[in-house]
PyMOL Python script that loads the backbone (N, CA, C, O; Angstrom):
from pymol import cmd

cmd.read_pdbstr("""\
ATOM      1  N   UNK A   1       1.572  13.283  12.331  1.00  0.00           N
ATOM      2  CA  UNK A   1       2.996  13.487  12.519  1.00  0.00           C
ATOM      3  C   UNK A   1       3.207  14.451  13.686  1.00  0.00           C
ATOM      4  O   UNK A   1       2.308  15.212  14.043  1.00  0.00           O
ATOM      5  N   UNK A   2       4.136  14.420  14.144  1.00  0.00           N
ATOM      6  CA  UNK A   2       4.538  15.189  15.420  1.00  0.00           C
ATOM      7  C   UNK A   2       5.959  15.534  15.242  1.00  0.00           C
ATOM      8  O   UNK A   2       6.789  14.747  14.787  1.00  0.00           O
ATOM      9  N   UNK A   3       6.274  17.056  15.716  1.00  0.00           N
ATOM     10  CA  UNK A   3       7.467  17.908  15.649  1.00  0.00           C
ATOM     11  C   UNK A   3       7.997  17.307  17.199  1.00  0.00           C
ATOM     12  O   UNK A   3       7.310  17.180  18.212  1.00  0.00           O
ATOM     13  N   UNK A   4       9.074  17.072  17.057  1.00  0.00           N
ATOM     14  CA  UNK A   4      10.003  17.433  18.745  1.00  0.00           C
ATOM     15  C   UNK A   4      11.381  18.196  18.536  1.00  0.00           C
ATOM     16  O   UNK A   4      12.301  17.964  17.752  1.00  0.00           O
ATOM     17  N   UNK A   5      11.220  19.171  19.487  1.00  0.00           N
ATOM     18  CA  UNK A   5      12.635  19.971  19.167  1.00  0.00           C
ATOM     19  C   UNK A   5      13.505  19.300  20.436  1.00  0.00           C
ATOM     20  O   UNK A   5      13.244  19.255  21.639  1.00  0.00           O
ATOM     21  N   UNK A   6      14.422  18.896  19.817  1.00  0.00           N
ATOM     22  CA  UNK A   6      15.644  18.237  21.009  1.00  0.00           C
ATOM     23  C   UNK A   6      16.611  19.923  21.538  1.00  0.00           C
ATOM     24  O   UNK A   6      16.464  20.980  20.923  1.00  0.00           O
ATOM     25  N   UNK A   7      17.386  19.780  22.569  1.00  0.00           N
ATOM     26  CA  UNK A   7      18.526  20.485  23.159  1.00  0.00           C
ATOM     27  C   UNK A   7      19.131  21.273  21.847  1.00  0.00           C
ATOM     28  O   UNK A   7      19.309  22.489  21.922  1.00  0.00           O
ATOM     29  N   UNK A   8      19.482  20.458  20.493  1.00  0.00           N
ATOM     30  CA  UNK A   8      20.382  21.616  19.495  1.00  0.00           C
ATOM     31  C   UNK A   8      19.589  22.565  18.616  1.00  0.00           C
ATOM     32  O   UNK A   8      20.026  23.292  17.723  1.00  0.00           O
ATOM     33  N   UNK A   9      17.852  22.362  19.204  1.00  0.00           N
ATOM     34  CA  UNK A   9      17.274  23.184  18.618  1.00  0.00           C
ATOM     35  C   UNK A   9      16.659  22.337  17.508  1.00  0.00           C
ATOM     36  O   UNK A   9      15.643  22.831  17.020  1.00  0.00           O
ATOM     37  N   UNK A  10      17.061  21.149  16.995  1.00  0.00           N
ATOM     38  CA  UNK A  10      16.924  20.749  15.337  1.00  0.00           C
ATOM     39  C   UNK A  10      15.816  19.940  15.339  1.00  0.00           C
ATOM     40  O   UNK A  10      15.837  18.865  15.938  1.00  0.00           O
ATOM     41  N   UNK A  11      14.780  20.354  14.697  1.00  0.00           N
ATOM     42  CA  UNK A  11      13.627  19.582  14.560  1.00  0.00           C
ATOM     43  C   UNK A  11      13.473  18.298  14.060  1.00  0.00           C
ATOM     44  O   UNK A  11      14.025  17.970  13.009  1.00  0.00           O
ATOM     45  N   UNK A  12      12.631  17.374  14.838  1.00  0.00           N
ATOM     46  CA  UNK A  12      12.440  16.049  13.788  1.00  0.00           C
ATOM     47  C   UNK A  12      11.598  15.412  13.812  1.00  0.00           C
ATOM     48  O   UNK A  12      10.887  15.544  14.809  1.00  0.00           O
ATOM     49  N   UNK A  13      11.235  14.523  12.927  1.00  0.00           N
ATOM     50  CA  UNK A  13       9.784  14.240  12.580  1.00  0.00           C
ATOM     51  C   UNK A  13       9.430  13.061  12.925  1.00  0.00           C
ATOM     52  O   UNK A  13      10.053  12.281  12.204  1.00  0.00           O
ATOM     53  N   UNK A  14       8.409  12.202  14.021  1.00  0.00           N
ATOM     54  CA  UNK A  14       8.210  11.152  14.281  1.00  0.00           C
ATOM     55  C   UNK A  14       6.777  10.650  13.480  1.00  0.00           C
ATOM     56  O   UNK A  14       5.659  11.132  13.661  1.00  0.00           O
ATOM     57  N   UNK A  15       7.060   9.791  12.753  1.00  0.00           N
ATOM     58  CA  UNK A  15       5.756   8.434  11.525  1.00  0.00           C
ATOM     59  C   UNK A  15       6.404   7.630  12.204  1.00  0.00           C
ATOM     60  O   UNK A  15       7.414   7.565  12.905  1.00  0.00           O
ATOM     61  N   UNK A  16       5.291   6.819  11.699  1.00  0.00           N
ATOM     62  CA  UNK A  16       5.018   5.757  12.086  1.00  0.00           C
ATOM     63  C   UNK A  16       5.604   4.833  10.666  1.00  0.00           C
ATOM     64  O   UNK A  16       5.543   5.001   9.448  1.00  0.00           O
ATOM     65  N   UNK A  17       6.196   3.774  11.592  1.00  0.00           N
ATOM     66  CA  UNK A  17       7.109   2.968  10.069  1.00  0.00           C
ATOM     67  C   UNK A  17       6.575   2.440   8.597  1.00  0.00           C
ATOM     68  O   UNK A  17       7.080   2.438   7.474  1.00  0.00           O
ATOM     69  N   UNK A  18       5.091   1.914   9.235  1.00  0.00           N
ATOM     70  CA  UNK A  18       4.233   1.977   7.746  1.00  0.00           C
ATOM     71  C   UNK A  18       4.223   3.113   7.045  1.00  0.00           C
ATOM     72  O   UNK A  18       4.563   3.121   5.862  1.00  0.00           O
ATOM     73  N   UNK A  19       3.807   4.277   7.731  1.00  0.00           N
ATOM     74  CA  UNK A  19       4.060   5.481   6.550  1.00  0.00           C
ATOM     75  C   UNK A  19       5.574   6.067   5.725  1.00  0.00           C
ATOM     76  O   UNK A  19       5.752   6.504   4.588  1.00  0.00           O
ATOM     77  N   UNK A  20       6.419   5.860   6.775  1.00  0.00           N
ATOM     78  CA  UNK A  20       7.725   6.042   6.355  1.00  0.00           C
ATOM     79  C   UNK A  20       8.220   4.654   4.827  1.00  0.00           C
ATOM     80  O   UNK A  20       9.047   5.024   3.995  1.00  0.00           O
ATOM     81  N   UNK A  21       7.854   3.803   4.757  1.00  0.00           N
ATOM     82  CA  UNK A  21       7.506   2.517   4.292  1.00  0.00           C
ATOM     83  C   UNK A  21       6.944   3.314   2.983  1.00  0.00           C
ATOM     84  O   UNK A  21       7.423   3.446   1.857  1.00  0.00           O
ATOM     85  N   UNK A  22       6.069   3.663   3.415  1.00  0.00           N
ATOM     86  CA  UNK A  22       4.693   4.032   2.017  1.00  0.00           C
ATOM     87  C   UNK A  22       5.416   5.270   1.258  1.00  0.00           C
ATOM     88  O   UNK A  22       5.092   5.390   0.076  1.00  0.00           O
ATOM     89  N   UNK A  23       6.403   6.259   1.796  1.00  0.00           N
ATOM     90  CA  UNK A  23       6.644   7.220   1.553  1.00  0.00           C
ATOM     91  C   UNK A  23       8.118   7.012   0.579  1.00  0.00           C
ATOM     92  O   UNK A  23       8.451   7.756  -0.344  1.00  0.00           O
ATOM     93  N   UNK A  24       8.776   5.950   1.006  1.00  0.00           N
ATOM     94  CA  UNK A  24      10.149   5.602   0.066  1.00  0.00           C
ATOM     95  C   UNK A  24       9.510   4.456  -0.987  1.00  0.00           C
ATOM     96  O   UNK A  24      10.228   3.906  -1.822  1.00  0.00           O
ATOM     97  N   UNK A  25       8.010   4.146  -0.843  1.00  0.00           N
ATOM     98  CA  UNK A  25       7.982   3.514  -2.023  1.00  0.00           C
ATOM     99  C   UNK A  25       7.349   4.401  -2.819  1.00  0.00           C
ATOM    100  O   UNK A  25       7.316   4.122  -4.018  1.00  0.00           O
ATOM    101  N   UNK A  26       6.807   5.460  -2.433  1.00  0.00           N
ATOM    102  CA  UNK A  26       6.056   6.566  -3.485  1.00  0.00           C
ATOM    103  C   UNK A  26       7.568   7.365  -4.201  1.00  0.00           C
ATOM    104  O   UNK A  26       7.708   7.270  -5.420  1.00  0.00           O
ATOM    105  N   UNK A  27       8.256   7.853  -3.674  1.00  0.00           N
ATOM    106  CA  UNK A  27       9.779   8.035  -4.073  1.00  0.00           C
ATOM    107  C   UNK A  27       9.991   7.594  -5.076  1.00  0.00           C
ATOM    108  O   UNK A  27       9.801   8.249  -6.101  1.00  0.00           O
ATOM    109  N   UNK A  28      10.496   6.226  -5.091  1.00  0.00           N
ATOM    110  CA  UNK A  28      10.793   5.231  -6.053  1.00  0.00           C
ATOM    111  C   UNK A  28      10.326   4.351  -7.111  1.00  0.00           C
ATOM    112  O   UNK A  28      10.801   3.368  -7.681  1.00  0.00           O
ATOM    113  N   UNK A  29       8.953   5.191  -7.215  1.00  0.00           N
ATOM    114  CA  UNK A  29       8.158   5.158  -8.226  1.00  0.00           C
ATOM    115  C   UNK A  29       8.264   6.140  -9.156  1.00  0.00           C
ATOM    116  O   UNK A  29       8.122   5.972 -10.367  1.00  0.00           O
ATOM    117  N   UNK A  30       8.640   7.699  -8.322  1.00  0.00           N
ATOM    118  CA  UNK A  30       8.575   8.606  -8.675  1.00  0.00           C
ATOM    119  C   UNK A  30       9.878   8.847  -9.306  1.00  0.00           C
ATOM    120  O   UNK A  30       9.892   9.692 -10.202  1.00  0.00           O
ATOM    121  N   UNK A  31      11.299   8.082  -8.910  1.00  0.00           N
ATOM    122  CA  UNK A  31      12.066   8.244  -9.804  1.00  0.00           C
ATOM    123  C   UNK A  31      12.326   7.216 -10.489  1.00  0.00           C
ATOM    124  O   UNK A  31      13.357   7.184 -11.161  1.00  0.00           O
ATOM    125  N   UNK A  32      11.671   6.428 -10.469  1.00  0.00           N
ATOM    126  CA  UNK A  32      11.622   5.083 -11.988  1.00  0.00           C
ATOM    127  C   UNK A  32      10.897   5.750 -12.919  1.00  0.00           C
ATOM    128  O   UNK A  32      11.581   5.484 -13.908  1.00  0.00           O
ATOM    129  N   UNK A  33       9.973   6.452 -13.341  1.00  0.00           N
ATOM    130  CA  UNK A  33       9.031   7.279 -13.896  1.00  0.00           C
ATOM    131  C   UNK A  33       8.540   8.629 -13.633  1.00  0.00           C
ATOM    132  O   UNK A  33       7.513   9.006 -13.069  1.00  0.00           O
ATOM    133  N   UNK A  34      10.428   9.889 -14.680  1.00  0.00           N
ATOM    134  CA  UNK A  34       9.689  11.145 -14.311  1.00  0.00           C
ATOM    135  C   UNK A  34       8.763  11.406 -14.966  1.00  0.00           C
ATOM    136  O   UNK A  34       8.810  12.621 -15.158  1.00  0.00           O
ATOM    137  N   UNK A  35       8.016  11.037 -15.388  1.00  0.00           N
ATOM    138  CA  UNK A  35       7.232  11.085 -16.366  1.00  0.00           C
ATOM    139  C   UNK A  35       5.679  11.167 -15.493  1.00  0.00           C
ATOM    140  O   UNK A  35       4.894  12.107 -15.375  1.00  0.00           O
ATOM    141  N   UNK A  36       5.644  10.082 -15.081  1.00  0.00           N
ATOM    142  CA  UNK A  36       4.450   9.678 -13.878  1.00  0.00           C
ATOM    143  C   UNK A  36       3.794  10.941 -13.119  1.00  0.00           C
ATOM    144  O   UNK A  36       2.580  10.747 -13.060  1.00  0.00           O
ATOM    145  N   UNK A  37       4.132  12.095 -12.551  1.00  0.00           N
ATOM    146  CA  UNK A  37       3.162  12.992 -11.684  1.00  0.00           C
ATOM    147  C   UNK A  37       2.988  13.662 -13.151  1.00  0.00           C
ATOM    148  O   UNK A  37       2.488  14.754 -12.878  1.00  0.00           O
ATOM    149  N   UNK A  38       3.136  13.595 -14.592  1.00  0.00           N
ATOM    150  CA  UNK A  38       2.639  14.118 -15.596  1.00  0.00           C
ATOM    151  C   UNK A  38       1.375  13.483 -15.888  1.00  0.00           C
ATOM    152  O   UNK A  38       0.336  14.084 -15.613  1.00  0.00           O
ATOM    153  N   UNK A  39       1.351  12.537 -16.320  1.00  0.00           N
ATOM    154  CA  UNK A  39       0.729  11.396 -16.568  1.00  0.00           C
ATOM    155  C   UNK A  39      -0.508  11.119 -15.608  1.00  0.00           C
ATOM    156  O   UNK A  39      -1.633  10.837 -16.019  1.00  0.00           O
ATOM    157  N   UNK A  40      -0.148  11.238 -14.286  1.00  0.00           N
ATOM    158  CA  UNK A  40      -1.519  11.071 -13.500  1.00  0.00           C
ATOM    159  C   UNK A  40      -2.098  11.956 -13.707  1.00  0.00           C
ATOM    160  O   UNK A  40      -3.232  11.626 -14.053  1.00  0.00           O
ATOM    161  N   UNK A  41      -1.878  13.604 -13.685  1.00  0.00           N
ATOM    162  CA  UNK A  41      -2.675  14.789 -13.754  1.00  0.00           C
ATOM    163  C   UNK A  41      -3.318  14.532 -15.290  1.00  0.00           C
ATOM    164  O   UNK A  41      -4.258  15.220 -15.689  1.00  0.00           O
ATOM    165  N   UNK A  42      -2.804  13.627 -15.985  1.00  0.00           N
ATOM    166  CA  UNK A  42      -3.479  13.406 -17.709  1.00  0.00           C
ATOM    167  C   UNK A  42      -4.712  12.821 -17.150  1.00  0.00           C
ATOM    168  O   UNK A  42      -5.794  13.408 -17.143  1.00  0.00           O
ATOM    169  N   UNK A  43      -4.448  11.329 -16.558  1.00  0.00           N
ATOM    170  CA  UNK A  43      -5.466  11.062 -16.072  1.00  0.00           C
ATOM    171  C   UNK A  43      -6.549  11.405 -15.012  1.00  0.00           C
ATOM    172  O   UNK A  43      -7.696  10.997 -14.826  1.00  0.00           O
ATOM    173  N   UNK A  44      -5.780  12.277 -14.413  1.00  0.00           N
ATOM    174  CA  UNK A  44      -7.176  13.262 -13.195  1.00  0.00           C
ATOM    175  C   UNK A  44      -8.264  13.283 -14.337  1.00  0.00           C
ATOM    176  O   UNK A  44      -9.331  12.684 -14.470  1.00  0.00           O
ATOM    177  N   UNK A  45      -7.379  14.488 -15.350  1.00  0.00           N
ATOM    178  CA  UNK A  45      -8.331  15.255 -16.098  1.00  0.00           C
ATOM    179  C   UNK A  45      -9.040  14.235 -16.629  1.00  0.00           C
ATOM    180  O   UNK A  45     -10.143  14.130 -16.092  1.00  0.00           O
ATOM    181  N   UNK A  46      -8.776  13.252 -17.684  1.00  0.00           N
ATOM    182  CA  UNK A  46      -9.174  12.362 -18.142  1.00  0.00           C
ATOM    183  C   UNK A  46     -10.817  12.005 -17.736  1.00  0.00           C
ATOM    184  O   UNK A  46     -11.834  12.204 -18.400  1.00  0.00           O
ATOM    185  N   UNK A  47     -10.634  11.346 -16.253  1.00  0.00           N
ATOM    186  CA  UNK A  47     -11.295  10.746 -15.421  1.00  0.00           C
ATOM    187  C   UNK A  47     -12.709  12.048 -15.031  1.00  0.00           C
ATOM    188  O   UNK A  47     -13.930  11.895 -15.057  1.00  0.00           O
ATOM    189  N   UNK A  48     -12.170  12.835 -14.816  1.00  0.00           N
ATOM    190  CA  UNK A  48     -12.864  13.977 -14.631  1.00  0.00           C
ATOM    191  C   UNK A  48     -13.777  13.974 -16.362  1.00  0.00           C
ATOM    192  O   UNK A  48     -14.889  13.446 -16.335  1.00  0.00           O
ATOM    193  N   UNK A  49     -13.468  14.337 -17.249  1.00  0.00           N
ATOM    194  CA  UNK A  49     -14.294  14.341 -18.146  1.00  0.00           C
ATOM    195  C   UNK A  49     -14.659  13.083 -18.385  1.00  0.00           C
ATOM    196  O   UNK A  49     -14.860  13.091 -19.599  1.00  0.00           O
ATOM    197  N   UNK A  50     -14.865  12.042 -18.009  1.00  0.00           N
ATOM    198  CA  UNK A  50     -15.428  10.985 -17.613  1.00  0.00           C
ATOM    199  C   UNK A  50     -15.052  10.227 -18.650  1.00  0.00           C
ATOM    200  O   UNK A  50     -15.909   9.518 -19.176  1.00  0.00           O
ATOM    201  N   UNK A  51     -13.735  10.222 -19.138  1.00  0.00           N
ATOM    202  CA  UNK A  51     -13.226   8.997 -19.943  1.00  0.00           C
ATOM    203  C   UNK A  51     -12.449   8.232 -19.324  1.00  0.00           C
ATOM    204  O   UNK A  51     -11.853   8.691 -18.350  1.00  0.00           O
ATOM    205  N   UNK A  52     -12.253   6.916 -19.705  1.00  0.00           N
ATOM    206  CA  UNK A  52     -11.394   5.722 -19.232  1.00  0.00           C
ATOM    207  C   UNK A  52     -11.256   4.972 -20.032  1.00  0.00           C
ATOM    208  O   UNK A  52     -11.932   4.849 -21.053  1.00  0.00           O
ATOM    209  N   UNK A  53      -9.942   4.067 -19.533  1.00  0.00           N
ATOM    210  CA  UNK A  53      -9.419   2.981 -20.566  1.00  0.00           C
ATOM    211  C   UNK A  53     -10.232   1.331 -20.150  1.00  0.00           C
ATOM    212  O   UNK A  53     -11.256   1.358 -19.468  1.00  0.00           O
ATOM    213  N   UNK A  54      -9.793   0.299 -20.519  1.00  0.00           N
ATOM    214  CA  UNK A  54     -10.793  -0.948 -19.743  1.00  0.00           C
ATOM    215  C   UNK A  54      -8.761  -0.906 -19.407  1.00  0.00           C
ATOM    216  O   UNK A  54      -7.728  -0.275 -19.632  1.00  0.00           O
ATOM    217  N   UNK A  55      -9.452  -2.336 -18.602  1.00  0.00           N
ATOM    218  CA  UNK A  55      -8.417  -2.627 -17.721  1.00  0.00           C
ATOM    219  C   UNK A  55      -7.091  -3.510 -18.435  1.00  0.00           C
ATOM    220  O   UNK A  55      -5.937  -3.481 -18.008  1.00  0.00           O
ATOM    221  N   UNK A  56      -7.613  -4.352 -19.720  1.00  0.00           N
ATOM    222  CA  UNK A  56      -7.132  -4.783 -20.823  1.00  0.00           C
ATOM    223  C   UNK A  56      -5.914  -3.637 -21.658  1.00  0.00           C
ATOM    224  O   UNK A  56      -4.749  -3.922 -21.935  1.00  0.00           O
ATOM    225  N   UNK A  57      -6.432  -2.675 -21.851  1.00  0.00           N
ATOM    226  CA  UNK A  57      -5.669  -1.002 -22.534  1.00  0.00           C
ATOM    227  C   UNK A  57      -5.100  -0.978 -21.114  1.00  0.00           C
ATOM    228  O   UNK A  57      -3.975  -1.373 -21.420  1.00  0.00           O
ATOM    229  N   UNK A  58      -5.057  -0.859 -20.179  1.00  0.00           N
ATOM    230  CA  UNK A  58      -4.598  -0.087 -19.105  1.00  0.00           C
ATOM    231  C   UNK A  58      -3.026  -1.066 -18.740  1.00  0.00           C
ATOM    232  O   UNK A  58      -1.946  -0.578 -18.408  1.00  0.00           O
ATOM    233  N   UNK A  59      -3.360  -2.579 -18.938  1.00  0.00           N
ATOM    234  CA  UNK A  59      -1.983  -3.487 -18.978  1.00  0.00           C
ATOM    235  C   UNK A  59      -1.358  -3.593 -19.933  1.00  0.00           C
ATOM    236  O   UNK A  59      -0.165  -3.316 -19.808  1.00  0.00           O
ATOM    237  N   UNK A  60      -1.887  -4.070 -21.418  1.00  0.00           N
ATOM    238  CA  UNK A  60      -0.926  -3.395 -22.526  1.00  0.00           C
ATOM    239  C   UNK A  60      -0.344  -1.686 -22.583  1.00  0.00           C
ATOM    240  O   UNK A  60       0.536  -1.458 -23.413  1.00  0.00           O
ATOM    241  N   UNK A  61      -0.659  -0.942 -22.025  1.00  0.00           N
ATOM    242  CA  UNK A  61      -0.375  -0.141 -22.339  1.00  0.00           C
ATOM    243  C   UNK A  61       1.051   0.445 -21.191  1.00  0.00           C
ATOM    244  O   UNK A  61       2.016   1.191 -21.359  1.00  0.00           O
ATOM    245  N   UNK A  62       0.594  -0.248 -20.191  1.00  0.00           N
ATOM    246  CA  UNK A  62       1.645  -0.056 -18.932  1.00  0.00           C
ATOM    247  C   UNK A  62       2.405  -1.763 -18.788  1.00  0.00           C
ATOM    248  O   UNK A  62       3.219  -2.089 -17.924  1.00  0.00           O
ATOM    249  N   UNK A  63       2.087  -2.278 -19.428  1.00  0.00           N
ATOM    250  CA  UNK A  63       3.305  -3.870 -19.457  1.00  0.00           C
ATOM    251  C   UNK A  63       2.873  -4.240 -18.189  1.00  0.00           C
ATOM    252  O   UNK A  63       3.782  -4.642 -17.462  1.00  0.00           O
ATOM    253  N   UNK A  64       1.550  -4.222 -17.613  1.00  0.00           N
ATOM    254  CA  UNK A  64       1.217  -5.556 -16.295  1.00  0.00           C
ATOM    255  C   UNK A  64       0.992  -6.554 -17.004  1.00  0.00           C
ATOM    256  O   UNK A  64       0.605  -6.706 -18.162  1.00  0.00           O
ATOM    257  N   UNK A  65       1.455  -7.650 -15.662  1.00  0.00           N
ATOM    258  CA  UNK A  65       0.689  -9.145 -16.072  1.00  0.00           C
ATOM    259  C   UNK A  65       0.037  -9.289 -15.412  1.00  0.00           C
ATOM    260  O   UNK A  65      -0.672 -10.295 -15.454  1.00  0.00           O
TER     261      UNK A  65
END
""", "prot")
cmd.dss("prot")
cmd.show_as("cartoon", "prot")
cmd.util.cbc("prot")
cmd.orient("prot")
């Protein structure tokens, strides 16, 4: 990322549109599910003590098809 200060002084931020892209869909994950940055740190830890679900538990449990 790169800063440019224009003439009024006011800083702004130039990405690149894929990241800007990646960044309103992390958003909107994040407010469909406040729950979710709870939930992953469950699973850091989780993962870290070296437990896991199969992938079967992981779609019933989150409603993928």
């Amino acid at each position: 990322m790169h800063s440019i200060v224009i003439k009024s002084a006011k800083p702004f931020v130039v990405i690149p549109v894929e990241e800007y892209e990646s960044m309103k869909e992390t958003l909107a994950l994040l407010a469909a599910n406040v729950n979710l940055p709870k939930e992953l740190e469950e699973q850091r830890r989780r993962i870290a003590k070296g437990e896991s679900i199969t992938w079967r538990e992981f779609k019933t449990k989150y409603k993928v098809k």
